[in-house]
C-alpha positions as CSV (number, residue, x, y, z in Angstrom):
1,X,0.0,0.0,0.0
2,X,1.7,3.1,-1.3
3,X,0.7,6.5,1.3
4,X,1.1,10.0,0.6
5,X,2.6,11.4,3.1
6,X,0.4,14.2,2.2
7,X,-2.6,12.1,3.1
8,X,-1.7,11.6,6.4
9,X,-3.3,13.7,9.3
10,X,-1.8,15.5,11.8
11,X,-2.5,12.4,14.5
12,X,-1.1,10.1,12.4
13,X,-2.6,7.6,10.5
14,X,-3.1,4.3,11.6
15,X,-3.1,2.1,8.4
16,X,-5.1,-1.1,8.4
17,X,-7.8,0.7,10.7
18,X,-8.5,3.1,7.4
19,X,-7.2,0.9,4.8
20,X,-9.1,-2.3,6.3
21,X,-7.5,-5.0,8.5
22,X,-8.9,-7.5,5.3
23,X,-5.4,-7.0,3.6
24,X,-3.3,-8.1,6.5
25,X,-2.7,-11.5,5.1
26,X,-1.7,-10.7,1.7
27,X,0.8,-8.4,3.0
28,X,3.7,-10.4,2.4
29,X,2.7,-12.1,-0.5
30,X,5.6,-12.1,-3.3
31,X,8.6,-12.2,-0.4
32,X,11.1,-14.9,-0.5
33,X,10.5,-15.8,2.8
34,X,14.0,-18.1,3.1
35,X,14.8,-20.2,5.4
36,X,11.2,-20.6,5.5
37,X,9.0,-22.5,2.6
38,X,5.9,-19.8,3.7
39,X,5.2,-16.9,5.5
40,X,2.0,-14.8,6.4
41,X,0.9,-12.2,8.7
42,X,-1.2,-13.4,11.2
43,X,-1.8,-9.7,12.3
44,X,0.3,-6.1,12.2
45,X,-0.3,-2.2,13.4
46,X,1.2,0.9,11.3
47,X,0.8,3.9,12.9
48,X,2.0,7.1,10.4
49,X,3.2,10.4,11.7
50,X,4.7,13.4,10.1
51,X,7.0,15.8,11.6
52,X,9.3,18.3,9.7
53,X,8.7,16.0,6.7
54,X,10.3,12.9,8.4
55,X,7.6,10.1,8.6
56,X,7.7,7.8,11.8
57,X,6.8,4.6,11.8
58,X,5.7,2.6,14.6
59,X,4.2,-0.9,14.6
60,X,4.5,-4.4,15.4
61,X,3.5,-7.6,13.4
62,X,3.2,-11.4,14.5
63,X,3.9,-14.1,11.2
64,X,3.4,-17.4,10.9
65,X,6.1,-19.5,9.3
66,X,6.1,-22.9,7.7
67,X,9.5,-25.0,7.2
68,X,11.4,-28.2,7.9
69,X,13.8,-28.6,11.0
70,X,17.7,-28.3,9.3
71,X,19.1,-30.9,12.0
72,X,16.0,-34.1,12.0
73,X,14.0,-32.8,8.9
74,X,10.7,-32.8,10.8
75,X,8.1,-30.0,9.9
76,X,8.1,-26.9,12.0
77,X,5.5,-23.9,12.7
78,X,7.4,-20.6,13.4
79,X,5.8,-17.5,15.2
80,X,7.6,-14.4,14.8
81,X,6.6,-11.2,16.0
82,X,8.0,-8.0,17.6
83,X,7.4,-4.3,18.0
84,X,9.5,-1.7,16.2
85,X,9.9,2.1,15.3
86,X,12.2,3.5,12.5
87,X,12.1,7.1,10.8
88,X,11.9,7.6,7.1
89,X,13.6,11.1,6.0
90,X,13.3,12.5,2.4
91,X,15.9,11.6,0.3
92,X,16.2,15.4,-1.2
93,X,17.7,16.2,2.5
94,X,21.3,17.3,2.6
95,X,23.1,14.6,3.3
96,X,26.7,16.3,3.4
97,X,25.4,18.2,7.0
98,X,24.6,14.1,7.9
99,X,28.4,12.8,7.5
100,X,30.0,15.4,10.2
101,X,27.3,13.6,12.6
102,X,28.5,11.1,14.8
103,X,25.9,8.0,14.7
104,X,24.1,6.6,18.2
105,X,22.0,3.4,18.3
106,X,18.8,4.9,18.2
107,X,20.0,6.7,14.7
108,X,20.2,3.4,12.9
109,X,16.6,3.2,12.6
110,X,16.4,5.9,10.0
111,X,15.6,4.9,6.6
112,X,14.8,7.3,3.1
113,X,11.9,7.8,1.2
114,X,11.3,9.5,-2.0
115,X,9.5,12.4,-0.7
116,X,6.1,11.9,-1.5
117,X,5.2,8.7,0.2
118,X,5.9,5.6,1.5
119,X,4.9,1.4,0.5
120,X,3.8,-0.1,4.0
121,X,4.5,-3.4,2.6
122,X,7.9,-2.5,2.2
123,X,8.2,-1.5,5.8
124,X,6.6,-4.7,7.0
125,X,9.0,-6.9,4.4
126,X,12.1,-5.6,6.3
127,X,10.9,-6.2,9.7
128,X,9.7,-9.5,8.9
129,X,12.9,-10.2,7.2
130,X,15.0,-9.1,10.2
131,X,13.2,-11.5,12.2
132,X,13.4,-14.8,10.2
133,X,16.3,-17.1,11.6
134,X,19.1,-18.2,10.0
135,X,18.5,-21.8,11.2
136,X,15.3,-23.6,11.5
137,X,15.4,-26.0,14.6
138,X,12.6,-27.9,16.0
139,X,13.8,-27.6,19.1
140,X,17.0,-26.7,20.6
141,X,17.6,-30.0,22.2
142,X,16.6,-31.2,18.5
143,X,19.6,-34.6,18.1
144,X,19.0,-34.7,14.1
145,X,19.4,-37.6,11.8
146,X,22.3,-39.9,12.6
147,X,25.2,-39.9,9.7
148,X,25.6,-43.2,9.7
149,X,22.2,-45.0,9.5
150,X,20.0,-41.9,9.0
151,X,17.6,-42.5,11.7
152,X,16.0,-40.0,13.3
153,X,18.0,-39.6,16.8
154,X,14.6,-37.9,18.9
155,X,12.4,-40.5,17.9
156,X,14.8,-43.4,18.4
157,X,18.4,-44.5,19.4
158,X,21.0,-46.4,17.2
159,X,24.3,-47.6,18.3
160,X,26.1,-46.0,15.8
161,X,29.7,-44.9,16.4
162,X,30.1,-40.9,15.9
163,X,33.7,-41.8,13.5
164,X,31.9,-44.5,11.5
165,X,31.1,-42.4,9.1
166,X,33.2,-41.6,6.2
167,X,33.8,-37.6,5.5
168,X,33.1,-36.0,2.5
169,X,37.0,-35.7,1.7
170,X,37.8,-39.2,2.7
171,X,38.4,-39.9,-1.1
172,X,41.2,-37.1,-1.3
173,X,43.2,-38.9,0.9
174,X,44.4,-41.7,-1.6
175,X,44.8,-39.3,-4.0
176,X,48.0,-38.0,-2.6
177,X,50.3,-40.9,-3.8
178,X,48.7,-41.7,-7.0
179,X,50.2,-38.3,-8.5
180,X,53.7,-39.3,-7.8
């Protein structure tokens, strides 16, 4: 959803309470949501202010993610949610004033728009983005598959040795004196 800055009032806006809370779940729809195989928004609140021409931004979201575990392979429902504020100032703004600046944490949530509005999906798409993991684990005392006799080490026990296993650059090893 693409807003004029100019369209928003001098409350702020609060966008899925005027633009409908119906869209929601289509939100994220075209995002490569990887790790994950799927992601949607469950819910999300935008509120939209404007001061001196800067635009803040402050919402949260909850998501619901589908994927497999990376250590047993077993399916796994993600939630992901969190609160967040960031500031979007118009590109047009000098920028050489910005670089004498020294930077403070709370700075690093500024962002740039184009000056006469902003995409909400966008906004949302980063946050969601910042909050899928890098690893997908059923649980963290997950065991995983067993490299050896690929059973599934939380649903059963094998009596496999953990050096049974050949590496994947066992075979380099007798290469060395067949080049001589």
């Amino acid at each position: 959803m693409y807003i004029r800055v100019s369209e928003i009032p001098g409350g702020g806006l609060d966008v899925f309470a005027s633009r409908g809370k119906a869209s929601i779940p289509r939100v994220l729809e075209g995002m490569d949501p990887a790790p994950l195989r799927e992601i949607r928004l469950a819910d999300a609140d935008l509120l939209l202010t404007v001061e001196d021409g800067d635009v803040w931004i402050e919402g949260s979201f909850e998501a619901r993610g589908e994927s497999v575990c990376d250590r047993c392979s077993d399916p796994v429902t993600l939630r992901l949610g969190k609160a967040f504020q960031t500031i979007l100032t118009p590109k047009s703004r000098d920028r050489d004033a910005a670089t004498t600046v020294e930077l403070h944490e709370e700075d690093l949530d500024v962002g740039y728009y184009d000056g006469t509005g902003v995409e909400t999906n966008d906004i949302l798409w980063e946050q969601v983005a910042l909050e899928l993991p890098l690893k997908v684990v059923c649980s963290e005392a997950c065991r995983g598959i067993c490299p050896v006799c690929g059973r599934n080490r939380n649903l059963e026990e094998c009596s496999c040795v953990a050096g049974d296993a050949p590496g994947p650059f066992e075979i380099l090893k007798n290469l060395k004196g067949k080049k001589e």
